[in-house]
C-alpha positions in Angstrom: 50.6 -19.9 -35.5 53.2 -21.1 -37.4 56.1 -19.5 -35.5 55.1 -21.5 -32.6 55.3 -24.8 -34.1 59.0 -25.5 -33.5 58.7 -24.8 -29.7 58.6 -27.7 -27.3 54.9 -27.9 -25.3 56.1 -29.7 -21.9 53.0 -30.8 -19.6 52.2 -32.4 -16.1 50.1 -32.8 -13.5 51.0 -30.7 -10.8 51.5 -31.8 -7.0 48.4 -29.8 -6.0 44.6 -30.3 -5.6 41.7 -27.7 -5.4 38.6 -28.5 -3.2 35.8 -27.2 -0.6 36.2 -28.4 2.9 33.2 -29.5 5.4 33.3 -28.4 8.9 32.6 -33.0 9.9 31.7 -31.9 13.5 29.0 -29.3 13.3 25.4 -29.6 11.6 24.5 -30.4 8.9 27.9 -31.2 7.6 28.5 -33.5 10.4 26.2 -36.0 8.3 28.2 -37.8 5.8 25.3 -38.2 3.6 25.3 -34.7 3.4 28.7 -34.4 2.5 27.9 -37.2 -0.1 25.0 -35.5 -1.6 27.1 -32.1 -2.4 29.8 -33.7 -4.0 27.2 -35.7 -6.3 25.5 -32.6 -6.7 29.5 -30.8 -8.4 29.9 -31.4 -12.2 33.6 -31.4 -12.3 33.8 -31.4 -16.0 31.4 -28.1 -16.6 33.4 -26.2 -14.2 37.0 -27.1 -16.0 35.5 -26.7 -19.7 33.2 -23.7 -19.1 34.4 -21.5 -16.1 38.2 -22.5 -16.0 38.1 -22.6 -20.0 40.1 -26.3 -20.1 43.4 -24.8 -19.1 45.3 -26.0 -16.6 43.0 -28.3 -14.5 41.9 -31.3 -14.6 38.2 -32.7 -12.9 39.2 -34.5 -9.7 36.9 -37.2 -10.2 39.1 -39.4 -7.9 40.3 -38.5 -4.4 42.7 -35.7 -2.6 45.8 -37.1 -4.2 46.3 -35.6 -7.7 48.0 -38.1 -9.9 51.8 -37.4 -9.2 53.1 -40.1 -6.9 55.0 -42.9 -8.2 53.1 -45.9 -8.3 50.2 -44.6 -6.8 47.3 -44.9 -9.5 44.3 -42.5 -8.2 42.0 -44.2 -10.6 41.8 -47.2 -8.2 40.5 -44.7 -5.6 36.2 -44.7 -6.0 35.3 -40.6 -6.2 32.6 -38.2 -7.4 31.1 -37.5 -10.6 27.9 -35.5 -11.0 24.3 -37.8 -10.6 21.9 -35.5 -9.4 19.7 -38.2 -8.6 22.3 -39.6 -6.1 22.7 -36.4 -4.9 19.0 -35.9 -4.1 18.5 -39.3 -2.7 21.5 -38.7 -0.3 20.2 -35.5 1.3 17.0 -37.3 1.2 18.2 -39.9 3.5 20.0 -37.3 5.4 16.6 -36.1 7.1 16.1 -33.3 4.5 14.0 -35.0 1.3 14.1 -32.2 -1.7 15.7 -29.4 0.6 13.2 -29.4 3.0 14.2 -28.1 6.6 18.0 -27.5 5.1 19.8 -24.3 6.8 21.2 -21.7 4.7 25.1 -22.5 3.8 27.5 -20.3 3.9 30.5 -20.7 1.5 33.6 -19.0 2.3 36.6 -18.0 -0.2 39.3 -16.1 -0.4 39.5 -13.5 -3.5 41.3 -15.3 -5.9 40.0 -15.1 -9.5 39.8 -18.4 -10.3 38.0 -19.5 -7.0 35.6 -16.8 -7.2 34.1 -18.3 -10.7 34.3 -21.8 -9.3 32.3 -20.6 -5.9 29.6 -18.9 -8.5 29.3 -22.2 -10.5 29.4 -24.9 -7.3 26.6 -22.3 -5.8 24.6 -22.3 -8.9 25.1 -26.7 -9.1 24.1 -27.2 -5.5 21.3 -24.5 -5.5 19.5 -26.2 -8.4 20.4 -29.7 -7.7 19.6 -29.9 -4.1 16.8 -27.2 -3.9 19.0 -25.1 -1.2 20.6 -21.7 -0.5 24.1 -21.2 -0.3 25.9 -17.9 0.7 29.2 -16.6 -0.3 31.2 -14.9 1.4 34.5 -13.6 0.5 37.4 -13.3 3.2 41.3 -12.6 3.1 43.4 -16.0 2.9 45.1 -15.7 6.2 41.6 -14.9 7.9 40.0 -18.1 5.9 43.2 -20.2 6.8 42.9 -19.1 10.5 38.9 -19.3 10.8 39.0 -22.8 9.2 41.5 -24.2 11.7 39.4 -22.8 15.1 36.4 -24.2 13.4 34.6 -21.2 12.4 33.6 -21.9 9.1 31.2 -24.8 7.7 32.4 -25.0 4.3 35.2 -23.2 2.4 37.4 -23.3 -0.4 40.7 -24.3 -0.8 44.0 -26.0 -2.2 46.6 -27.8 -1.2 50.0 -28.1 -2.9 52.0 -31.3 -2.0 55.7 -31.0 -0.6 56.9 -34.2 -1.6 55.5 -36.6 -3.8 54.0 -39.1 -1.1 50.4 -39.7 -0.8 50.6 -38.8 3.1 51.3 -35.6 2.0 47.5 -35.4 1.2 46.0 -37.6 3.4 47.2 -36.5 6.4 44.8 -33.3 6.1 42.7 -36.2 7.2 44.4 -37.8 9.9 42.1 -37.8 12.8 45.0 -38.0 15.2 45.6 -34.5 14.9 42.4 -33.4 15.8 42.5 -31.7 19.2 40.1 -33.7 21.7 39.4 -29.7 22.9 36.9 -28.3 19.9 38.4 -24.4 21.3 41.8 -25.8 20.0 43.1 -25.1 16.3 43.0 -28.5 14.3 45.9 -28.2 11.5 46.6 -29.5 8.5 42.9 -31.7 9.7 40.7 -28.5 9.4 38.0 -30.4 8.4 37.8 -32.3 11.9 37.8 -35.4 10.1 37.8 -38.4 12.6 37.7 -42.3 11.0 39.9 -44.3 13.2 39.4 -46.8 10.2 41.7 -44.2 7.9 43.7 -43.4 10.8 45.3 -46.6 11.0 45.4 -47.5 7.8 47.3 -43.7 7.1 49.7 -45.4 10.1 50.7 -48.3 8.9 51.5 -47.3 5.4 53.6 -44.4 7.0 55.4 -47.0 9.3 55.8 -49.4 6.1 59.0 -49.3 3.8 57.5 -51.4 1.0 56.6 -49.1 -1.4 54.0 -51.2 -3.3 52.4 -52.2 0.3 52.8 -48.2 1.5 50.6 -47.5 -1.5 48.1 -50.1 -1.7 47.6 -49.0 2.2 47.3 -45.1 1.4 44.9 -46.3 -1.6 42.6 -48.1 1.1 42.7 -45.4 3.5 41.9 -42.7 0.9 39.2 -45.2 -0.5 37.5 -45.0 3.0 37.9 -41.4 3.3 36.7 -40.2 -0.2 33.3 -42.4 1.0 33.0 -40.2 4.0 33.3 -37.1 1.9 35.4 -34.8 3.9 36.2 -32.3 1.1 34.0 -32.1 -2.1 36.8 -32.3 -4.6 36.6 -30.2 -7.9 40.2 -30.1 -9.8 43.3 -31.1 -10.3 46.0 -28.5 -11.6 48.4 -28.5 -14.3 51.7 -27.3 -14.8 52.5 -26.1 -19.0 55.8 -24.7 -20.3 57.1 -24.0 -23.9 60.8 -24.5 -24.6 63.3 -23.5 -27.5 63.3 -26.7 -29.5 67.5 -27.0 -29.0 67.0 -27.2 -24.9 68.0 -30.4 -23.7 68.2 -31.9 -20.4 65.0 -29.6 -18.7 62.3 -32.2 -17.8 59.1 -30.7 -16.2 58.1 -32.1 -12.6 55.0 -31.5 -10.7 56.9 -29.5 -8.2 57.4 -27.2 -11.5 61.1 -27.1 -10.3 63.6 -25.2 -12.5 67.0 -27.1 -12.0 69.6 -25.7 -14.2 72.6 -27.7 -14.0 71.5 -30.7 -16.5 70.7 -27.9 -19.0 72.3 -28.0 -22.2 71.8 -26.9 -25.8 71.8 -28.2 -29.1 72.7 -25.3 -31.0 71.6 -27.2 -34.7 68.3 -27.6 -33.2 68.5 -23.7 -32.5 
């Protein structure tokens, strides 16, 4: 509307990533070719255009770290878009050729809106693409949070929102040094029980490493050999939007969505 017109649209990726988590230690997610075959199996770009209506996501096509950290590009990192062929051919060479002999998955979510329409749609995708069945079931977030870290769930949906804009802030949700050698023992932020000494080392060198460029280029091979292993099935990055007066100066939007006042200032022609 025309009224609107002389506001100021400010946009940014936001510091946080939406996905489903695999239990990596129990059947039948314990296959990576499983894993592999669901996340083929997700089209990313249906879900943001059709259930979350375009606004403010983004498909994450790429890996666990949305694109916020300073000379980190996540297209470099090899991820998922939808092939149902892949998809089929994956579970396929997992042992279960067009569904066949595949249990009955259970999804767990917390009741938040916008995860109960993607659950419906990532049901719907894998159901038809992968000839399975998939359950939902709906649990309180401090019950999923808790379940997921004893390793009482298989597969469950999630987010993570980043502290500080460091790739390890996401990649150490795969850090296999933090699972507990005891399976009875919680296993946090790793509630996936995902275990690649490959990653592992990679994730501790680039933490140990000062060089920002070789820190990155590290945390971009790690995540490369983690988003092949396909601990999480990845579906969206979020967004952060805000509309300003046109006459504000000095009130740049981060990812961390931060309001910091004391730059603030106002052109009172602009007005």
């Amino acid at each position: 509307m025309p009224e609107y017109r002389k506001y100021t649209l400010q946009a940014k990726p936001a510091m946080l990533s939406w996905f489903f988590d695999f239990l990596c230690t129990q059947p039948p997610f314990d296959k990576a070719d499983v894993r592999r075959a669901f996340s083929y199996a997700i089209d990313r770009d249906k879900i943001v255009k059709y259930v979350l209506r375009n606004a403010p996501y983004a498909p994450a096509i790429h890996g666990i770290t949305p694109p916020v950290v300073p000379g980190y590009d996540i297209d470099q990192i090899p991820g998922y878009t939808v092939d149902e062929t892949k998809a089929r051919e994956y579970l396929a060479k997992a042992g279960y050729p067009g569904g066949k002999g595949f249990p009955v998955v259970t999804m767990s979510v917390y009741p938040e809106p916008r995860l109960l329409q993607v659950a419906e749609a990532v049901k719907d995708m894998l159901e038809k693409t992968l000839n399975i069945s998939v359950n939902i079931r709906i649990i309180q977030f401090a019950q999923l949070l808790e379940l997921a870290e004893a390793g009482k769930l298989e597969f469950w949906g999630t987010r993570w929102y980043g502290d500080y804009p460091d790739a390890e802030n996401y990649l150490n949700l795969y850090n296999g040094a933090l699972v507990p050698a005891d399976k009875s023992q919680p296993s946090y932020p790793n509630s996936t029980r995902y275990n690649n000494p490959a990653f592992t080392a990679l994730l501790n060198r680039a933490v140990e490493t000062n060089d920002s460029r070789e820190r990155n280029e590290l945390y971009r091979q790690a995540e490369t050999i983690a988003m092949q292993d396909a601990p999480s099935m990845m579906l969206f990055y979020e967004m952060h939007y805000r509309l300003l007066q046109p006459g504000v100066r000095g009130n740049p939007l981060d990812p961390m969505n931060r309001v910091l006042l004391k730059w603030v200032w106002f052109d009172k022609e602009k007005m």
